[in-house]
C-alpha positions in Angstrom: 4.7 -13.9 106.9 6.9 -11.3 104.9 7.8 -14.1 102.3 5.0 -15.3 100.9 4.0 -11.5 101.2 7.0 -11.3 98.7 6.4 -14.7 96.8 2.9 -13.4 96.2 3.8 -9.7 94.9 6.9 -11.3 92.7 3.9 -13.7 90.7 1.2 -11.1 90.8 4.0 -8.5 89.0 5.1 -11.5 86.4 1.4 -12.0 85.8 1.2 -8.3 84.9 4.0 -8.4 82.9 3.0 -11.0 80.5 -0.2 -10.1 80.0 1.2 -6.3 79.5 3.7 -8.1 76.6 1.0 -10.2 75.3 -1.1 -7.0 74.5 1.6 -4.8 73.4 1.8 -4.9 69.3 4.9 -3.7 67.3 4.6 -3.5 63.9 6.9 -2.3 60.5 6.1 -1.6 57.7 7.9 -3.5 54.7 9.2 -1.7 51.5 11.0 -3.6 48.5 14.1 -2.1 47.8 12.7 -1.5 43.9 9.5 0.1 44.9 8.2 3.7 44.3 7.9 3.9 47.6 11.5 2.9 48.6 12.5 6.2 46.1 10.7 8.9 47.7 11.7 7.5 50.9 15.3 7.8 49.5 14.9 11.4 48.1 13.3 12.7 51.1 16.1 11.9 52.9 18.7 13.9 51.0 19.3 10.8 48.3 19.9 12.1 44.7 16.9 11.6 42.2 19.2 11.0 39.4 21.2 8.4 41.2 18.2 6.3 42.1 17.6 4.0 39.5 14.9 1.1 39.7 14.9 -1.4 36.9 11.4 -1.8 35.3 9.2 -4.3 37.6 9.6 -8.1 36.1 11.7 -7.0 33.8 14.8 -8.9 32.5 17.3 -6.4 34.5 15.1 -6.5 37.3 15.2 -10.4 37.9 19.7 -10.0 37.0 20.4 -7.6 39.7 18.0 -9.8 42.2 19.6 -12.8 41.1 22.9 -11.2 41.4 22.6 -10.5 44.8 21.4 -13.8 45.9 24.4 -15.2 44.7 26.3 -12.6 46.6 24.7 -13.6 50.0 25.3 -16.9 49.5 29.1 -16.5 48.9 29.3 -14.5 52.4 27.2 -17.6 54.1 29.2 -20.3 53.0 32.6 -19.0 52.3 35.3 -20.5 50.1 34.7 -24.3 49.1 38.4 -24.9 49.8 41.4 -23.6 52.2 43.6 -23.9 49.7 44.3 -24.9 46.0 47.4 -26.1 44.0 48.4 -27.2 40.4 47.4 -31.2 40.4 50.8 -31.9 40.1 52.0 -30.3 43.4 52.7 -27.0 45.2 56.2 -27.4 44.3 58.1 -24.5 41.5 61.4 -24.5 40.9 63.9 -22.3 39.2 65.6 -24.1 36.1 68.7 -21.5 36.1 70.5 -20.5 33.1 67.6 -22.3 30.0 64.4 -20.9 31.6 65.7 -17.4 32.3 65.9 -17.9 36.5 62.4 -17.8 36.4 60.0 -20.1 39.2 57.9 -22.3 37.2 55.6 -25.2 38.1 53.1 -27.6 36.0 50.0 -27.1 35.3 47.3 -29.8 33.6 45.1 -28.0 31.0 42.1 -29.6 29.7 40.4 -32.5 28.5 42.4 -35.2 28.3 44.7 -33.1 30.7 48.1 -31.8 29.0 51.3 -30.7 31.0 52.5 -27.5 31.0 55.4 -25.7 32.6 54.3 -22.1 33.0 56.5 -19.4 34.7 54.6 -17.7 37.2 54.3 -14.0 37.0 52.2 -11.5 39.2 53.0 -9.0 37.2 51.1 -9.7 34.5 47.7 -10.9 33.9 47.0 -13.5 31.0 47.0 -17.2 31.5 48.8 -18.5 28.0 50.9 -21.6 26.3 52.0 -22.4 23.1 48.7 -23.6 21.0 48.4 -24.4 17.8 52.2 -22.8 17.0 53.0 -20.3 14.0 55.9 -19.2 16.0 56.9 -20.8 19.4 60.1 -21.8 21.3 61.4 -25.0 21.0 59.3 -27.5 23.1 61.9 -30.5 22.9 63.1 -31.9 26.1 67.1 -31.7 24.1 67.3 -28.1 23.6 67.1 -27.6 27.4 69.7 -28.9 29.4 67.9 -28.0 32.5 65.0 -30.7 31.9 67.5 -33.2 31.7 67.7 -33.1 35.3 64.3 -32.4 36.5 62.7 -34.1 39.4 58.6 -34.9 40.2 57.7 -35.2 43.7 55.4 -38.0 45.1 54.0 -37.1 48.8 52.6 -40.1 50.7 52.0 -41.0 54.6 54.6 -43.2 56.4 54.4 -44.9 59.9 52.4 -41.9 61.1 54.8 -39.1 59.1 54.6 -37.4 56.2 57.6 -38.0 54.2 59.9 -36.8 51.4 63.0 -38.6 49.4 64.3 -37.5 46.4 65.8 -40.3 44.1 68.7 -39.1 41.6 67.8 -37.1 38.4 68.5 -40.7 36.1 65.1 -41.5 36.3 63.9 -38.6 34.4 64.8 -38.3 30.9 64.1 -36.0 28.2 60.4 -34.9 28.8 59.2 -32.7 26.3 57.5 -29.5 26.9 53.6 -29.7 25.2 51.5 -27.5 22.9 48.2 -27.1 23.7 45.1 -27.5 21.1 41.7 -26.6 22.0 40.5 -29.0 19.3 41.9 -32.0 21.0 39.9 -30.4 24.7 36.5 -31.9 25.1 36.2 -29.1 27.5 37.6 -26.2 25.7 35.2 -23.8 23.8 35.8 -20.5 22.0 35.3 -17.6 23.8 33.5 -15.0 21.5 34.3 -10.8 20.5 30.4 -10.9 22.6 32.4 -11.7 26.0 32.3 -9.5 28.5 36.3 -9.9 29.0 37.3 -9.6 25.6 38.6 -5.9 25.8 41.6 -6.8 24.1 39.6 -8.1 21.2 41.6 -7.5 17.9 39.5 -7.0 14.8 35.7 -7.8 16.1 33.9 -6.9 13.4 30.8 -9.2 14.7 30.1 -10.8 17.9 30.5 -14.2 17.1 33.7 -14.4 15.7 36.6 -15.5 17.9 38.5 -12.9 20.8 41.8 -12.4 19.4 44.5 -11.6 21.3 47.8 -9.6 21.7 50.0 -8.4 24.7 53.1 -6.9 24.3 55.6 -7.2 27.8 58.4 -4.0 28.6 61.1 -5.8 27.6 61.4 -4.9 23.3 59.9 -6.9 21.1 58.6 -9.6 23.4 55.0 -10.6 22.9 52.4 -13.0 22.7 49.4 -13.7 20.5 46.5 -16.0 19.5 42.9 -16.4 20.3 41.4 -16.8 23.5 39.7 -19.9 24.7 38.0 -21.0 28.0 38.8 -24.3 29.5 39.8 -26.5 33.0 43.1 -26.2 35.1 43.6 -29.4 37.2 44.0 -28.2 40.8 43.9 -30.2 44.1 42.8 -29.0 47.5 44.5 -29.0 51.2 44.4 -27.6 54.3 43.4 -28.4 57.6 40.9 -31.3 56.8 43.9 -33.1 55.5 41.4 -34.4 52.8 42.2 -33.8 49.2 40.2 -33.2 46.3 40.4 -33.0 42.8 39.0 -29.5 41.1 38.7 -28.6 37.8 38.4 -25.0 37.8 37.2 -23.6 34.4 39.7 -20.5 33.2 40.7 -18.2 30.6 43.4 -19.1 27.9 45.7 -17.4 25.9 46.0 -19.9 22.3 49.3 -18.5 22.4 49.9 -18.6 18.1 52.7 -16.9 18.3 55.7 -15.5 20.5 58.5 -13.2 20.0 61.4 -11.7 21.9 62.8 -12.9 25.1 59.8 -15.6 24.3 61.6 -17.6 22.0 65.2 -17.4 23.4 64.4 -19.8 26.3 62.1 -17.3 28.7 58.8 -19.3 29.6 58.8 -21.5 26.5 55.9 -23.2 28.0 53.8 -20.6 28.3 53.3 -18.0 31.2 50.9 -18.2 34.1 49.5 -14.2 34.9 48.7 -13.6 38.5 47.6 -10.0 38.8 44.6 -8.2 40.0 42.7 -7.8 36.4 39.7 -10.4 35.7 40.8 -12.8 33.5 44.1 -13.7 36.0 43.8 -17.4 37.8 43.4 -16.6 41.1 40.3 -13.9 39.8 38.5 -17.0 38.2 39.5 -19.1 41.6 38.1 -16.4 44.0 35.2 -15.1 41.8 33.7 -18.8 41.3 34.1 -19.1 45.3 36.9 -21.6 45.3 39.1 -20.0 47.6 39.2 -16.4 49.3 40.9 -14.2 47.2 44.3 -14.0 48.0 47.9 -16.7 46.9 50.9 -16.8 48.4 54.5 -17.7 46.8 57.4 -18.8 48.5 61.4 -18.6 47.2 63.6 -20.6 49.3 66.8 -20.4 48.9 67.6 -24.1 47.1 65.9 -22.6 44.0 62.7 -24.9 44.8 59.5 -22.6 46.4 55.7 -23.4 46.6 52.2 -21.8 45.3 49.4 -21.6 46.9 45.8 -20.3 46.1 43.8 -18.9 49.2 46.8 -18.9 51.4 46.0 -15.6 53.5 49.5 -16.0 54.8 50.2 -16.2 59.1 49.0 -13.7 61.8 52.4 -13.1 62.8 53.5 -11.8 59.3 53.9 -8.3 58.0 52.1 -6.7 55.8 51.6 -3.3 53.6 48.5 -2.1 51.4 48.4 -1.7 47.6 48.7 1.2 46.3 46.1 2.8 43.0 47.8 3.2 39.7 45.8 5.8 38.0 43.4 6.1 40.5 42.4 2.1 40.3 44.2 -0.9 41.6 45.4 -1.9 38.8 48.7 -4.2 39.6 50.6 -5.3 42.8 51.8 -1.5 43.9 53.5 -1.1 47.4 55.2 2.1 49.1 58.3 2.1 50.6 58.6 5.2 53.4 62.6 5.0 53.7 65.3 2.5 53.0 67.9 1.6 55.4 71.7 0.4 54.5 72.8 -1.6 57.9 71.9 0.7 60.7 71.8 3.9 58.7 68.5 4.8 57.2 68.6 7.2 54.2 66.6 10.3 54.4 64.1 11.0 51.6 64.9 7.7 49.7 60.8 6.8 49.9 59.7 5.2 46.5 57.0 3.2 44.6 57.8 -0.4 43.4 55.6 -3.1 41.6 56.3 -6.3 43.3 56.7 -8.9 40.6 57.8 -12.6 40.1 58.3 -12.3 37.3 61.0 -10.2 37.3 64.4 -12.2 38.5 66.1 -9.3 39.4 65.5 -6.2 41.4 65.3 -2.3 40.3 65.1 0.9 42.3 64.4 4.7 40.8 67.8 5.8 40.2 68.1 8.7 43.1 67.3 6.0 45.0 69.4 3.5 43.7 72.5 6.0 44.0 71.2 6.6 47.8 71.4 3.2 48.6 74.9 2.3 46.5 77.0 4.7 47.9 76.1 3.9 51.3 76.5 0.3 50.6 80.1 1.4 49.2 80.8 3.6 52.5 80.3 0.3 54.7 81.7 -2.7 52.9 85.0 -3.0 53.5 86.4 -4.4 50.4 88.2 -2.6 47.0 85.7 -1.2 44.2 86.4 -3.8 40.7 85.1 -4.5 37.2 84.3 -7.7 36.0 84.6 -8.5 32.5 80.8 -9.5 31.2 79.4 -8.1 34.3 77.8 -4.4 34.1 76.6 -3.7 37.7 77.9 -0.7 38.7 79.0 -1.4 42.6 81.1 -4.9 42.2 84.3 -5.4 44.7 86.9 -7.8 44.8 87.4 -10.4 47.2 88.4 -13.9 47.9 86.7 -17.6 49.7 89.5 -16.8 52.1 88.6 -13.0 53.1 85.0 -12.6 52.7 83.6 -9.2 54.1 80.6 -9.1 56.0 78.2 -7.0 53.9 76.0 -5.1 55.3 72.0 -5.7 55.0 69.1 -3.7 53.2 65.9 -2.6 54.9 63.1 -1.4 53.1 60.7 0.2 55.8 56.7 0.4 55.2 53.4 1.7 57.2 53.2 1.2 60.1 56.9 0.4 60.9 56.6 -2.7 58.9 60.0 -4.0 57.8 61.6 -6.1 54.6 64.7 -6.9 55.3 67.0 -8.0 52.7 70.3 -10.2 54.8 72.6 -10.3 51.7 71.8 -8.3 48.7 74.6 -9.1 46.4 75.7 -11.7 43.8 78.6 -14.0 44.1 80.8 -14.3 41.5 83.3 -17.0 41.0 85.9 -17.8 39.5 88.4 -21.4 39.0 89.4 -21.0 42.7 86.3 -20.5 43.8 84.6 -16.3 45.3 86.8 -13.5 43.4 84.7 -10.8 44.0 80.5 -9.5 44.4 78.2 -7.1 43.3 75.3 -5.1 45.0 72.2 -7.1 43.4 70.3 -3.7 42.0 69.9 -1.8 39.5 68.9 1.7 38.2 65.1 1.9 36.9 63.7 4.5 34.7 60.9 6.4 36.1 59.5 7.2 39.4 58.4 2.7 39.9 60.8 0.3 40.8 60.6 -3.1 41.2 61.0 -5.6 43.7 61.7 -8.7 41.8 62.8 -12.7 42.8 66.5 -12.2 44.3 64.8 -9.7 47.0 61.8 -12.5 47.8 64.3 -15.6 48.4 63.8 -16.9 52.0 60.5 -15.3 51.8 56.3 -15.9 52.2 55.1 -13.3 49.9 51.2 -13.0 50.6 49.2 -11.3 47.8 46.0 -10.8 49.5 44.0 -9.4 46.8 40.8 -9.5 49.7 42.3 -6.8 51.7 44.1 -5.3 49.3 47.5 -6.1 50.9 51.0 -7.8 50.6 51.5 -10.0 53.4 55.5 -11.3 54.1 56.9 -13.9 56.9 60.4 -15.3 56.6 60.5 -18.8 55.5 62.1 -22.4 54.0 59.1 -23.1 52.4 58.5 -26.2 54.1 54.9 -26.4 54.6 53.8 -29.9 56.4 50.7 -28.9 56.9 49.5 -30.9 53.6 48.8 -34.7 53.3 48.2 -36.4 50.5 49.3 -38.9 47.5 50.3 -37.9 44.6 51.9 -39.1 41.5 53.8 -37.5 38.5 53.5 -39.4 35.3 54.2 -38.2 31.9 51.8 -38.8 28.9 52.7 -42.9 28.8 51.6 -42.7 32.4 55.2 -43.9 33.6 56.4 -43.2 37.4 59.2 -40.5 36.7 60.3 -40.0 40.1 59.5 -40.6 43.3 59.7 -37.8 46.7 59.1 -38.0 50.4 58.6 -34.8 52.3 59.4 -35.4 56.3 57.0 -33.7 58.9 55.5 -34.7 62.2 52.5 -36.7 63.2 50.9 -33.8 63.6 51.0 -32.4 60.3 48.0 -31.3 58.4 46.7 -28.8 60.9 48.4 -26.3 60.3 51.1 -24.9 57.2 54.0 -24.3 59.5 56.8 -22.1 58.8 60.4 -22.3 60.0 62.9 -19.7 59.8 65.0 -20.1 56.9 69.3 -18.4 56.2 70.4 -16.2 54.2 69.3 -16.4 51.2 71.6 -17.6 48.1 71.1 -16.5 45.0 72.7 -17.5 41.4 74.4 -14.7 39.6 73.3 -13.4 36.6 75.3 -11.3 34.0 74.0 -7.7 33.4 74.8 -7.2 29.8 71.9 -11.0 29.8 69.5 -9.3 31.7 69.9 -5.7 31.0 66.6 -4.6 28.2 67.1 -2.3 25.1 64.6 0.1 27.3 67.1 0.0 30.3 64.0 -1.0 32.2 62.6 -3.8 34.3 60.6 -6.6 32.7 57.7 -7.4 33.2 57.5 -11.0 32.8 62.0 -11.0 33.4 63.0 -11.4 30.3 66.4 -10.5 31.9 67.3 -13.3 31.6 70.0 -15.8 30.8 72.9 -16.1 33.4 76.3 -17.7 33.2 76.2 -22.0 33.4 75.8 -22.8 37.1 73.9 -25.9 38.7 71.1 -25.2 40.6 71.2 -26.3 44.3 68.4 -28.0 43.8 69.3 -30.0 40.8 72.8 -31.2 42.8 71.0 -32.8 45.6 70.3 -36.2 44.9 69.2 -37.2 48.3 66.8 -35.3 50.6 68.4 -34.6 53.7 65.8 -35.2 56.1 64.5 -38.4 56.6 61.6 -39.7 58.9 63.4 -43.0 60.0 66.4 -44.8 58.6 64.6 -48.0 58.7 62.7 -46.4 55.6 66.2 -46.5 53.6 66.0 -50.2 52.1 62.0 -50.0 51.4 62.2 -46.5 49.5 65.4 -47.7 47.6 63.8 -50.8 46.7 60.7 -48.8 45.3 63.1 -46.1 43.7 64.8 -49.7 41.5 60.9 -50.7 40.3 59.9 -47.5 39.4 63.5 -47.3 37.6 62.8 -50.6 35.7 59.3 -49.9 34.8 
């Protein structure tokens, strides 16, 4: 009998319960954040009267700042339309050598009928801009640069299961001509206004309706840029772990670049100049703030001279990281802090420092107690004789020979949190008829208290700029990322097949962006009285420039090296001699 005793007690309680739940009423009361109400509530509990301001009920400011925020919460529900972005033309950049300045560059579509561009990419600098409409440019024919000569466009496709890449010889690309851009000939282009919220460089507004003028002046003297700016499309295309790939048009700033001077017209991004910093009227800003991808890109320098771009990479969870630093008291540019640096196992005391960390700088510079830190302890370990070079001004260069190379000993840069940049080889080769006479350490004095961290120090690297979190993220790396599918073809404006790639990865490519570890990076030497500035200082986009004639690796290699299957050979080549004859 004790059970249904039990039984009968357990439903009598759940009974009780219920009807105890049913009768029990909560109730809030419900205050709209603009309301009277909702700013006594606010003052009585310590808020500041003068800080709480309500727009005007129904007004025109009142329906913005709802509006506003609905726009806001919708971002935050449905996250970035894509994983990641590219230029139309491919992830791919590449460093020309000794014509474009050993900057990376990569094309870029602009506009309405789309027109090519290749822009150096620089995250030190902000502005989007290309020759338009030309007063005063650099040359923009194919013949004045050697290095286009010699230029290859990759084609990505699926084989047998594999994603694939074979590079056919340079022949098949002949003299393609850099482009000026015209917003007249843009169906989507339209003048942006003094009235714009982003015109604070405005030159002579006198009314709102006449046209934002332009002008930015870069470290290096008397290199500049100038014109009107316009708002129209970049072509982009999507990947990422769908494998699915979309064209975007992603509406941007412009810089109508009139007219150049300086490094500008001696060969340095004669194609114009792609800005990647933190200000608004940057790419990725326009990329993130219309909800194309989360806020971040990633670069990568491999050591062949080739290197990929991505928008709303976020890098791997295995990489290392250190925060942004506030210029000024804002973040204001791509700032990191170095705690110590570290010459092979020795680590220097008090050689902590500030550096901007810029692509568009080809070379890197240290403040000078810092630099002289680092030097002479580089000197105290290599074992190999102090020289001069004739043409060559870095100050710690040694002698030595392809038969009786030293080992040299490696540079650490040490962040936060015991986070680590390591730098394997940080010297140039030099060479002579023979082949290696001698090397220098690959830095160079700064003035001021900021140095910079520029392209030789980021070769073999990931570099993360996670704008998001405020961070720069870094993996090693050969920049071979497999993890994108997708066609793609390269024509010029006669819409003729220039060249013809296959990029080799595994069946299971396209879930992923995988990483390998990559070598020591190699790095072409450049001459210090070419890329040493008037100002003695680094520049900000390089305009360091010009180094002595030597053939990229990139450009030499004919013929991937990685193949998915030899039984490919005979099709491919038998594709590579249509697209020749066509």
């Amino acid at each position: 009998m004790e059970v249904p005793f039990l039984l009968l007690i357990l439903v009598m309680s759940s009974f009780l319960v219920q009807n105890t739940v049913e009768l029990a009423t909560f109730s809030s009361r419900l205050i709209h954040r603009f309301s009277k109400e909702y700013k006594e509530v606010r003052v009585s509990r310590g808020g500041d009267l003068n800080d709480t301001w309500l727009p005007e009920k129904k007004s025109k400011e009142y329906y913005q700042i709802l509006v506003s925020s609905d726009l806001k919460r919708q971002k935050l529900k449905l996250g970035p339309h894509y994983q990641l972005l590219f230029p139309s033309q491919g992830s791919k950049t590449m460093s020309l050598g000794n014509d474009f300045g050993w900057l990376h560059y990569t094309w870029i579509d602009i506009g309405t009928p789309h027109v090519s561009f290749m822009v150096a990419l620089d995250s030190g600098s902000d502005l989007f801009w290309v020759p338009c409409d030309c007063v005063q440019c650099a040359p923009l024919s194919a013949s004045h640069y050697s290095s286009l000569v010699s230029l290859k466009f990759p084609l990505t496709v699926l084989i047998g299961g594999a994603l694939c890449s074979l590079v056919f010889g340079a022949s098949i690309v002949q003299d393609r001509d850099l482009n000026e851009y015209s917003p007249s000939q843009s169906s989507t282009s339209k003048q942006m206004s003094c009235s714009h919220q982003l015109c604070d460089m405005g030159l002579n507004c006198t009314n709102s309706k006449q046209s934002c003028h332009y002008s930015i002046s870069y470290y290096t003297e008397n290199t500049s840029s100038s014109g009107l700016l316009v708002e129209d499309i970049i072509h982009l295309a999507s990947g990422g772990d769908d494998t699915l790939n979309t064209s975007v048009k992603a509406p941007v700033i412009i810089g109508c670049g009139m007219k150049q001077s300086g490094g500008y017209l001696d060969g340095v991004a004669p194609d114009g100049l792609m800005g990647l910093g933190l200000q608004e009227i940057s790419v990725p800003s326009f990329l993130a703030k219309a909800g194309l991808i989360q806020n971040s890109f990633s670069m990568c320098f491999n050591e062949d001279d080739s290197g990929r771009i991505f928008f709303g990479d976020q890098g791997p969870a295995t990489q290392q990281s250190a925060p942004f630093l506030k210029l000024n008291g804002n973040y204001t540019t791509y700032i990191v802090g170095v705690e110590a640096s570290c010459v092979g196992t020795s680590c220097l005391k008090q050689s902590s420092f500030s550096a901007l960390v810029d692509s568009g700088t080809s070379f890197t510079f240290l403040p000078d107690d810092v630099f002289e830190m680092i030097a002479e302890e580089f000197d105290t370990q290599v074992n190999a004789s102090r020289s001069s070079f004739e043409g060559y001004l870095w100050k710690y260069c040694y002698k030595t020979s392809s038969q009786d190379l030293p080992k040299v000993p490696s540079l650490r840069l040490i962040f936060p949190q015991n986070n680590s940049f390591m730098i394997h080889n940080p010297v140039f080769m030099i060479y002579g008829i023979q082949g290696a006479i001698g090397f220098c350490l690959a830095i160079q004095p700064a003035d001021g208290d900021i140095g910079t961290i520029g392209q030789n120090f980021m070769m073999g690297y990931r570099v993360v700029f996670d704008r998001e979190n405020l961070k720069l993220g870094w993996s090693r790396s050969n920049c071979e990322f497999s993890g994108i599918s997708y066609v793609q073809g390269c024509c010029d404006n006669t819409s003729r097949l220039n060249a013809v790639s296959f990029l080799c990865g595994g069946e299971d490519d396209g879930k992923t962006l995988p990483l390998t570890p990559s070598g020591t990076p190699r790095n072409p030497l450049p001459t210090n009285e070419q890329q040493s500035t008037p100002g003695g200082h680094a520049v900000s986009p390089a305009v360091a420039v010009n180094a002595p004639s030597k053939p990229s690796a990139a450009s030499s290699q004919l013929i991937s090296t990685r193949f998915c299957s030899l039984k490919w050979l005979l099709p491919l080549y038998l594709l590579h001699q249509v697209v020749s004859a066509s």
